[in-house]
C-alpha positions in Angstrom: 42.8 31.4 26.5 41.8 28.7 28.3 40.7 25.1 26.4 37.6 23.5 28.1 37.6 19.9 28.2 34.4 19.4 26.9 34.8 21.4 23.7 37.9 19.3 23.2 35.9 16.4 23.8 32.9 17.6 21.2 35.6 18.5 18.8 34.9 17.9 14.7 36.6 14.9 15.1 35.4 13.5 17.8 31.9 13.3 16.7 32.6 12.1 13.3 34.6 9.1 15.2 31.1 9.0 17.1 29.0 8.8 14.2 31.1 6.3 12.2 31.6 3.9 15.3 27.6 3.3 16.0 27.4 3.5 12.1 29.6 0.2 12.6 28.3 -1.4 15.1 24.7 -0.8 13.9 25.7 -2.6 10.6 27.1 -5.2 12.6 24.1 -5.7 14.6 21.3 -5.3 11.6 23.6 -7.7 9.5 23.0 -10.3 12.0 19.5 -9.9 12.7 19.0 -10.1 9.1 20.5 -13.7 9.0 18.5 -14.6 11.8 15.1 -12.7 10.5 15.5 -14.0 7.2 17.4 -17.3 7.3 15.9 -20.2 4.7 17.0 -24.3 5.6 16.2 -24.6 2.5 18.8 -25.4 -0.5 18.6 -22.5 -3.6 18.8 -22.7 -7.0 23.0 -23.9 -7.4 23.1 -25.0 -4.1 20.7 -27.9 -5.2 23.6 -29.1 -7.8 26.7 -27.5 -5.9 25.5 -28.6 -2.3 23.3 -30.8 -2.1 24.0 -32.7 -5.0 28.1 -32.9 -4.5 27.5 -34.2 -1.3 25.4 -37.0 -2.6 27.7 -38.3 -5.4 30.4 -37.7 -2.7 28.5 -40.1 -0.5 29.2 -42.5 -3.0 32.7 -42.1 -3.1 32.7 -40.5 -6.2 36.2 -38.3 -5.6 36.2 -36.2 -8.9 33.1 -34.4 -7.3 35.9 -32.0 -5.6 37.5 -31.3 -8.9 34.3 -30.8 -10.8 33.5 -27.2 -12.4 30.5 -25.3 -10.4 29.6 -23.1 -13.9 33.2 -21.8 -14.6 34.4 -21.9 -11.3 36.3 -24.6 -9.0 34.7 -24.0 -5.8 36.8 -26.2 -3.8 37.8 -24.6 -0.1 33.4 -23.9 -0.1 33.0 -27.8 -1.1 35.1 -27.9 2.3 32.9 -25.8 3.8 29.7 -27.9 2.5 31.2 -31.5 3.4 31.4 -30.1 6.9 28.1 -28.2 7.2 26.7 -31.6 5.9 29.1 -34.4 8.2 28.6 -32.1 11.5 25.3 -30.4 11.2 23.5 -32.6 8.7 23.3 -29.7 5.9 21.3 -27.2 8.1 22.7 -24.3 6.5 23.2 -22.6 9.8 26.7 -23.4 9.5 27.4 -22.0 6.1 25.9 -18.6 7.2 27.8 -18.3 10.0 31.3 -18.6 7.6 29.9 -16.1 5.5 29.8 -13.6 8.1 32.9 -14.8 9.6 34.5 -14.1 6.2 33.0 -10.7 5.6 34.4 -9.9 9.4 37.8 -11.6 8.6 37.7 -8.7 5.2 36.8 -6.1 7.7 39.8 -6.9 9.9 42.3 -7.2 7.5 41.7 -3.9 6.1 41.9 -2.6 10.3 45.3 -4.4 10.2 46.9 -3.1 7.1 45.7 0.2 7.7 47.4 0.0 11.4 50.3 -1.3 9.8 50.6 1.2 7.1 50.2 3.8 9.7 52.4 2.9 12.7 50.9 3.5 16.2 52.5 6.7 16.8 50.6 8.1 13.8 47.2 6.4 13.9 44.9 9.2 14.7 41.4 9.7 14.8 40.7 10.0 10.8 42.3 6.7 10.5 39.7 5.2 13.4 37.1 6.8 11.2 38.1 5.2 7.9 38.5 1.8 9.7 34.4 2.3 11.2 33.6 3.3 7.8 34.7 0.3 6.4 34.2 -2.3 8.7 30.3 -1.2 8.2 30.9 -0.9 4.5 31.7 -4.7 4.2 29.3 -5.4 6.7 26.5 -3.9 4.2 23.6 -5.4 3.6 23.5 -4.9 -0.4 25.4 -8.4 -0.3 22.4 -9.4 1.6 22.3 -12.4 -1.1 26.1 -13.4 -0.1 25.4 -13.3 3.7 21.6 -15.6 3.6 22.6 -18.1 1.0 24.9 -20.7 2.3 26.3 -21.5 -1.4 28.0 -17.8 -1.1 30.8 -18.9 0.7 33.1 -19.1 -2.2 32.0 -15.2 -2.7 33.9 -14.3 0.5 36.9 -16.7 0.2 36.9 -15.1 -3.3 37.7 -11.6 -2.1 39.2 -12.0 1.2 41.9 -14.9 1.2 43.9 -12.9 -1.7 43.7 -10.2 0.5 45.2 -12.3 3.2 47.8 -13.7 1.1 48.9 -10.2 -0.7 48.9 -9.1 2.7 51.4 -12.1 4.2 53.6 -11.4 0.9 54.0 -8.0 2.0 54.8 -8.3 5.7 57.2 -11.2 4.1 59.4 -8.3 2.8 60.6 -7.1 6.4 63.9 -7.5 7.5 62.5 -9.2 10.6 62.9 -13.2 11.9 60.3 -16.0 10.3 60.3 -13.8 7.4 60.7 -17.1 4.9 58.1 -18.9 6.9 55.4 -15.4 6.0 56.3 -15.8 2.2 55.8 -19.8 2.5 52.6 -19.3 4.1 51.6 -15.9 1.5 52.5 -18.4 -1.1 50.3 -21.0 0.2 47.2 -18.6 0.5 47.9 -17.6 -3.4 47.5 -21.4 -4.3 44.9 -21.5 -2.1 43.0 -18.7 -3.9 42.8 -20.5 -6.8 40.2 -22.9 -5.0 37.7 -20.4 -4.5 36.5 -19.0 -7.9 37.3 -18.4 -11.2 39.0 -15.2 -10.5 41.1 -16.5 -8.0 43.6 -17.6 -10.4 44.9 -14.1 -10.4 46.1 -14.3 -6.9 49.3 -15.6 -7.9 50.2 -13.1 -11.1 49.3 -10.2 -9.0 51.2 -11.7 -5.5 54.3 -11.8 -8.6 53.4 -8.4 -9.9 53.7 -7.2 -6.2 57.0 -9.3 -6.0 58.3 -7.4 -8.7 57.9 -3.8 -7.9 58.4 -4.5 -4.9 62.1 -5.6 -5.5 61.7 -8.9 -4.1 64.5 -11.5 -3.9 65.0 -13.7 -7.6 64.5 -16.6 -6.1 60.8 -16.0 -4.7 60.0 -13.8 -8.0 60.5 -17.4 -9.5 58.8 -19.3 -6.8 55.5 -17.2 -7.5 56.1 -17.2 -11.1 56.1 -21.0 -11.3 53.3 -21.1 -8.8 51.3 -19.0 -10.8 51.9 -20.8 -14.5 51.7 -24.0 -12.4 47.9 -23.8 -10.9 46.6 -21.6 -14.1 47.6 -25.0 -16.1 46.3 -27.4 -13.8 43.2 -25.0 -13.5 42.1 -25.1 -17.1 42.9 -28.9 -17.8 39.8 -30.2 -19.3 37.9 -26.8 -18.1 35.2 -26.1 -20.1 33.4 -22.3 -21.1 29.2 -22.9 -19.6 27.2 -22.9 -22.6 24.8 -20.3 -21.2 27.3 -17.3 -20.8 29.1 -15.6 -23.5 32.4 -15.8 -24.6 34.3 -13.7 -23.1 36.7 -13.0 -26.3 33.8 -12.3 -28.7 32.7 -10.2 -25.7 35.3 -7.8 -25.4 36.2 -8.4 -29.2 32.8 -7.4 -30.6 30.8 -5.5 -28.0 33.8 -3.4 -25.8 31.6 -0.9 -25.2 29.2 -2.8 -23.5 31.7 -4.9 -21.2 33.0 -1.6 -20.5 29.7 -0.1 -19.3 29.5 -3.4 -17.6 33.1 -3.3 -15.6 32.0 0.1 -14.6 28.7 -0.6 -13.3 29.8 -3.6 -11.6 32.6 -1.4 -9.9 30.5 1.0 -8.7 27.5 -1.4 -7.3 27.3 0.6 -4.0 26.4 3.7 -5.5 23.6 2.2 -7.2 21.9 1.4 -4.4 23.0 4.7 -2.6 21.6 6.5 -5.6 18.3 4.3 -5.2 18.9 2.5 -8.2 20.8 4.9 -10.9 22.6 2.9 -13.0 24.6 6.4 -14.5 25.2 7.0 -10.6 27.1 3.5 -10.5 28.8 3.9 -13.9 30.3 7.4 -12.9 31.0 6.1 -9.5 32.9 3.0 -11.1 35.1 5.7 -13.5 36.0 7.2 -10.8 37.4 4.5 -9.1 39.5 3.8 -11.9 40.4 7.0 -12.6 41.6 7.0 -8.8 43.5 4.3 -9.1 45.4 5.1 -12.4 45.8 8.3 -11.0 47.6 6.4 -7.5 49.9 3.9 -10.1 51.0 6.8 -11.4 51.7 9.0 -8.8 53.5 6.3 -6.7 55.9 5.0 -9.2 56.8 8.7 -9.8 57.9 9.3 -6.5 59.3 6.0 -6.2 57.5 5.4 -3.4 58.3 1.5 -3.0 56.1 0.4 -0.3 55.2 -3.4 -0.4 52.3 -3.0 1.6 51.4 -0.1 -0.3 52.0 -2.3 -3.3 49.9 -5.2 -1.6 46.6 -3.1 -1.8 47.6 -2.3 -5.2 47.9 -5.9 -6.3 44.6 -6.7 -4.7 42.5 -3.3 -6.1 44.1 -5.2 -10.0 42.6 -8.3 -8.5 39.3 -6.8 -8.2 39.1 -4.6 -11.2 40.3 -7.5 -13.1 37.5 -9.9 -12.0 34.7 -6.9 -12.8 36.8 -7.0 -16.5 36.3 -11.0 -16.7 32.9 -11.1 -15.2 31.3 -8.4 -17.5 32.9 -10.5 -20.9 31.3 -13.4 -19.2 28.1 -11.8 -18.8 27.1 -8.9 -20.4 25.0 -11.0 -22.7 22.6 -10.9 -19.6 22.3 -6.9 -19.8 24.0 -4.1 -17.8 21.5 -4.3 -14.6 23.3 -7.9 -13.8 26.1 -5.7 -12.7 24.4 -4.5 -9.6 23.2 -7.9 -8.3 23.4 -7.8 -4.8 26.3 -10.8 -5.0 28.7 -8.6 -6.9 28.5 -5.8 -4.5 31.1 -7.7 -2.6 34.2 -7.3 -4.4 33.0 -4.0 -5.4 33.0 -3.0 -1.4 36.2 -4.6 -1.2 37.6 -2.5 -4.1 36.2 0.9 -2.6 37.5 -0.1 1.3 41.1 -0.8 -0.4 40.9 2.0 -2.2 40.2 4.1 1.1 42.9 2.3 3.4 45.5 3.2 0.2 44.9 6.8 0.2 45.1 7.2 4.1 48.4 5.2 4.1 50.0 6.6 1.3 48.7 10.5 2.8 49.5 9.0 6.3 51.2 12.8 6.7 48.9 15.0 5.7 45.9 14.9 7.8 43.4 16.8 6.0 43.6 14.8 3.1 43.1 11.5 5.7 40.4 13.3 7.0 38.6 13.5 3.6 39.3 9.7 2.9 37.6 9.3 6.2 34.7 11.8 5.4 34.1 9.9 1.9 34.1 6.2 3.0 31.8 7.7 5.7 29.5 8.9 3.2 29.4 6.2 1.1 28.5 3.9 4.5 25.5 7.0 5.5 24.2 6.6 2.1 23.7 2.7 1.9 21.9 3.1 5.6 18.5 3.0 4.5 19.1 -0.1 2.3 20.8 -1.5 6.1 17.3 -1.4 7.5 16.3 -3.9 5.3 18.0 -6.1 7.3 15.3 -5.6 9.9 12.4 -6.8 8.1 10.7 -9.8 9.8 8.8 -10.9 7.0 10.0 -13.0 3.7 7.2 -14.3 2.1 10.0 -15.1 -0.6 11.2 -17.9 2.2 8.2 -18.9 2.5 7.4 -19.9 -0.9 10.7 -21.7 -1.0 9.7 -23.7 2.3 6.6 -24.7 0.1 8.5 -26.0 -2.6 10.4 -28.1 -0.2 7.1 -29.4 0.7 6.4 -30.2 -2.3 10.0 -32.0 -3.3 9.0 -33.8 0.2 5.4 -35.6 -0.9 6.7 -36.0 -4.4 4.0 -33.3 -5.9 5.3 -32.1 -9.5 4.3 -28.4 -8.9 6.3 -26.5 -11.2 5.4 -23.1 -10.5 6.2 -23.6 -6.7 9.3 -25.4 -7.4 10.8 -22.9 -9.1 10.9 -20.8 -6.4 13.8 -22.8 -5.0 15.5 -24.5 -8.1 15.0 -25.0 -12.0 14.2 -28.6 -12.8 11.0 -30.1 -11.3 12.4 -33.5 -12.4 15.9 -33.2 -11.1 14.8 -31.8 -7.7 12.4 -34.6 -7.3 15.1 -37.1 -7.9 17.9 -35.1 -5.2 14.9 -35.1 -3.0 14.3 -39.0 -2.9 17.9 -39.3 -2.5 18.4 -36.7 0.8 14.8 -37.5 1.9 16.2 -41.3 2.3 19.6 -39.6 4.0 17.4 -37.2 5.9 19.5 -34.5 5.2 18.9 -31.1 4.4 15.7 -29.6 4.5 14.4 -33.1 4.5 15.7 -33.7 8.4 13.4 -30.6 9.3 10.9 -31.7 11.5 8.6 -29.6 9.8 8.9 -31.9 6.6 10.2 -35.3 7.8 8.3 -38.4 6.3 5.1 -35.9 5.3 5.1 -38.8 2.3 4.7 -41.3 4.1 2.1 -39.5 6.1 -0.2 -39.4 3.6 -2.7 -42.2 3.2 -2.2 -42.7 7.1 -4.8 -42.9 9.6 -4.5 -39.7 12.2 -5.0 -41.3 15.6 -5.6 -37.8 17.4 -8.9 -36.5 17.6 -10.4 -33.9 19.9 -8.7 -30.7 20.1 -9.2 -27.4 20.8 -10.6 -25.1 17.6 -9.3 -23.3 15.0 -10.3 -20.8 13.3 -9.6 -20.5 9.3 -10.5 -20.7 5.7 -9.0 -22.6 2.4 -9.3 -19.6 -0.1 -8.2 -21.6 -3.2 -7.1 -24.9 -4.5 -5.9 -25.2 -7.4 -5.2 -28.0 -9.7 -1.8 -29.1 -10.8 -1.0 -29.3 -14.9 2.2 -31.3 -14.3 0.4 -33.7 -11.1 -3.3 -34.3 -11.3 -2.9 -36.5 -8.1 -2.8 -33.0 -6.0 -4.5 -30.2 -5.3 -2.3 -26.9 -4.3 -4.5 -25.1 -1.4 -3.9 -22.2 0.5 -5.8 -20.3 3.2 -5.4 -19.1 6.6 -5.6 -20.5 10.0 -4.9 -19.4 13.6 -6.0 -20.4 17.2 -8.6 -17.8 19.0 -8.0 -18.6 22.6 -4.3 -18.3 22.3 -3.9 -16.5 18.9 -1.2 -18.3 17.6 -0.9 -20.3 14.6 0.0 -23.5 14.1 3.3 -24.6 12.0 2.0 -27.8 10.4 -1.4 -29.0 9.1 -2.7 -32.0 8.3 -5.6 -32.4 5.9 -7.7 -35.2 7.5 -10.8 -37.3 6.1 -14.0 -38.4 7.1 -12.2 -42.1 7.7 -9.7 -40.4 9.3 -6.8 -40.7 6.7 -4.4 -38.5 6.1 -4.8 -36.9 2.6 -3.1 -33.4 2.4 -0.4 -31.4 4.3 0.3 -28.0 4.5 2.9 -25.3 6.5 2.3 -22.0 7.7 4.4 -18.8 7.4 2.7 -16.8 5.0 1.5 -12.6 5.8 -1.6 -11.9 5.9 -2.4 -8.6 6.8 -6.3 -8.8 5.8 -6.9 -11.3 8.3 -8.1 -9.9 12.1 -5.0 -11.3 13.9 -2.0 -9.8 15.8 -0.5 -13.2 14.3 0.2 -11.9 10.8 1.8 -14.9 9.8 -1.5 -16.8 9.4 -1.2 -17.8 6.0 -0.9 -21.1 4.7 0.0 -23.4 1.6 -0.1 -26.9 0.4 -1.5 -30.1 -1.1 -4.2 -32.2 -0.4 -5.3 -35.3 -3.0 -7.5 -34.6 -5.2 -11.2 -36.2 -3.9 -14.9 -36.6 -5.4 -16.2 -33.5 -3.1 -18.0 -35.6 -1.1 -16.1 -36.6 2.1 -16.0 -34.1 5.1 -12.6 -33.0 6.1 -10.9 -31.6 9.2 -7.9 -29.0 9.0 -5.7 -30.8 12.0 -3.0 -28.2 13.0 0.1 -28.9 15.1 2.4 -26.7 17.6 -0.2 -25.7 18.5 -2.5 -28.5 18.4 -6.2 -27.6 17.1 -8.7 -28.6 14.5 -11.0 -27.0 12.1 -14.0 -28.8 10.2 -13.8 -28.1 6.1 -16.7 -27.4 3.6 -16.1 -30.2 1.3 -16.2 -28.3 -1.6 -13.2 -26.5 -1.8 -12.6 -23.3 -4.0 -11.0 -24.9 -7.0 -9.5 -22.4 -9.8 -9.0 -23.2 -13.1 -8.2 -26.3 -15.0 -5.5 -28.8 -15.0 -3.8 -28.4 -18.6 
């Protein structure tokens, strides 16, 4: 019987190749629209102390700053990463974002690569193509959305995908090929290098020497990784000390195993808790799975003496990754089982599910049903994790907003708790990093949008007739920790062109400067196809007597005030 081309070309196969290649490439695309929709300048919560703060003490020559502990972790190749953003791009954060998703890509390629060279090219098929979609958009997925929008996260990727790079180099270092020595000297570099990205990066090295092992590498580098490895964990933990607010991991495990367990199995299976919209039992079964798999795979491979360094490679790194779930849950389970599905330890549980897929298809590189089941799985898990992908597309973060206000208020020196925490923990220690980037003006505090707003204040406004503005101040509220300021917010847009301007100025009836506010904020009551009308700020607290003008900026336009403003409550 005669084959038509067309049936051939709309064969099973085919469209499951289809589906998982836009399934990729629309991760791809939402991923970066979400930077861009949702991207903050401003410094959160560590990166005040790990960022901002390193780079100031740095700035003073103070060298130890690259050695210090960031929490339990030596975060030094993402200090790299900060000293640059801050000496090239004066700590825009722009920079930092972009490495994050360079690293995510850099996870997603390596996986492509191992896969082809587990494979060969005369057996790569379509499953395989299908497996390397499903997980390029699996490690493009936007439940790490908290890894790919905070610059600090960089350390989150190097975490995951440089020993993946250097298990990788260690394995290609096994083939009887030229420059051989020169691939173990630069895995082994990589393996030392891990150990500057977190924590768990120390086990880079003991699993690279575990790998060596099996593998039946030569003596000689079995001791070179060995030494390596007792080498960096000493100089690691000289004078490291446990944070006082986690648990101890020993008591941890000692006296609640069950609940580090439930912990290392929830952390595992992360994805499925958000593919299961939000079932932790969905996640834990998914994590014993993966385990189950993977004891299941030891076993099966050493039986039939299957010595594969690559294969062993993947190996190494999915004892990597359930290793640092173990450490992490004695570390934190004091902080309840839901901390194992924040959206920053989803990460190294995609990693562990994408190795896990690229393992089975090389290892059942000959029996193409089973590939085509790896394929259909890791497929599945990408189709189930779409809807939390759209996320990605949502234009509106009134989250960033309230941190932009907080900056604000770091910038005119107002002690407003409340808003402050919305970006870092310590009213008094942000006020102080504050004064010291404001006088740097770097950071957030070389944003034109805040630059010398303290200074403003008390000035005379030269400007006066502008077009109008239409608006209202629906509360001001006084400040417990600052009775200086007011904290207002309201609404404001221009008619004729109905756009809203970015800045305000609170001006007097002499024509002083005495309040300054930033827009951003969604409003959908007000009658505007503008939503973002809303506003928030300070003004100085006054007698109610004065006559004010609201004085916007880009666009320029004013808007007269009732003197008495709406004032809530009491300042305690």
């Amino acid at each position: 019987m005669r084959q038509f081309p067309l049936i051939r070309f709309l064969s099973p196969s085919f469209c499951l190749l289809l589906l998982a290649s836009g399934l990729s490439l629309y991760f791809l695309v939402s991923a970066i629209l979400g930077a861009i929709y949702n991207f903050s300048p401003v410094p959160f919560w560590d990166m005040w102390d790990g960022y901002l703060d390193f780079y100031l003490r740095l700035n003073g020559s103070n060298w130890s700053v690259w050695w210090e502990q960031n929490n339990e972790h030596r975060i030094i190749l993402a200090k790299i990463l900060f000293w640059l953003d801050f000496k090239l791009f004066g700590g825009g954060i722009v920079f930092l974002i972009i490495c994050n998703y360079l690293l995510a890509f850099l996870a997603a390629t390596m996986f492509a690569v191992i896969l082809k060279a587990g494979i060969g090219n005369e057996r790569f098929t379509r499953a395989h193509l299908i497996i390397t979609a499903a997980v390029a958009a699996l490690s493009l997925s936007w439940v790490q959305s908290e890894n790919f929008l905070i610059g600090f996260q960089s350390q989150f990727f190097l975490a995951q995908s440089l020993p993946l790079v250097a298990l990788y180099l260690l394995s290609r270092s096994a083939d009887p090929v030229p420059g051989k020595n020169l691939t173990f000297a630069l895995a082994a570099v990589s393996g030392v290098a891990c150990a500057g990205t977190m924590a768990n990066g120390v086990l880079a090295l003991p699993c690279m020497t575990l790998v060596a092992l099996v593998s039946k590498f030569s003596c000689r580098k079995i001791l070179i990784l060995t030494g390596l490895a007792i080498a960096i964990a000493i100089l690691y933990f000289h004078g490291y000390h446990t944070p006082a607010q986690h648990g101890s991991p020993w008591f941890a495990i000692k006296d609640k195993t069950i609940e580090v367990l439930l912990f290392t199995l929830t952390y595992l299976g992360s994805p499925y808790f958000y593919a299961a919209k939000g079932s932790l039992l969905a996640a834990q079964l998914a994590g014993a799975i993966l385990l189950l798999a993977l004891f299941l795979f030891v076993v099966r491979v050493l039986s039939t003496r299957n010595y594969s360094a690559l294969l062993f490679s993947l190996l190494g790194y999915e004892i990597y990754l359930v290793t640092t779930a173990l450490i992490t849950a004695s570390g934190r389970t004091i902080f309840g089982i839901e901390y194992a599905v924040s959206s920053r330890y989803t990460t190294p549980a995609l990693m562990a599910w994408c190795a896990m897929f690229v393992m089975l298809a090389i290892y059942y590189r000959g029996r193409p049903t089973i590939v085509y089941g790896v394929g259909v799985v890791a497929l599945s898990l990408a189709l189930s994790l779409l809807s939390r992908q759209s996320l990605a597309l949502d234009r509106y973060n009134d989250y960033n907003f309230e941190r932009l206000i907080a900056a604000l208020a770091l910038e005119m020196g107002v002690k407003d708790e409340p808003q402050i925490l919305n970006s870092y923990y310590s009213v008094e220690h942000g006020l102080s990093l504050a004064n010291q980037a404001r006088h740097l003006q770097i950071s957030i505090f070389a944003n034109p949008l805040l630059v010398g707003t303290r200074e403003k204040i008390g000035a005379l406004y030269g400007q006066k007739s502008l077009p109008p503005c239409i608006g209202f101040i629906d509360n001001a509220t006084p400040l417990s920790m600052d009775p200086r300021y007011l904290r207002i917010s309201g609404w404001v847009y221009r008619p004729d062109t109905d756009t809203v301007p970015r800045k305000i100025m609170i001006v007097d009836e002499g024509g002083h400067i005495v309040g300054a506010a930033l827009s951003g904020q969604q409003r959908s009551d007000i009658a505007s196809s503008t939503k973002l009308v809303g506003f928030k700020g300070y003004i100085q607290v006054f007698d109610g007597s004065e006559h004010l003008m609201l004085v916007g900026s880009a666009p320029d336009c004013q808007l007269p005030l009732a003197a008495s403003l709406p004032i809530a409550g009491k300042a305690g």
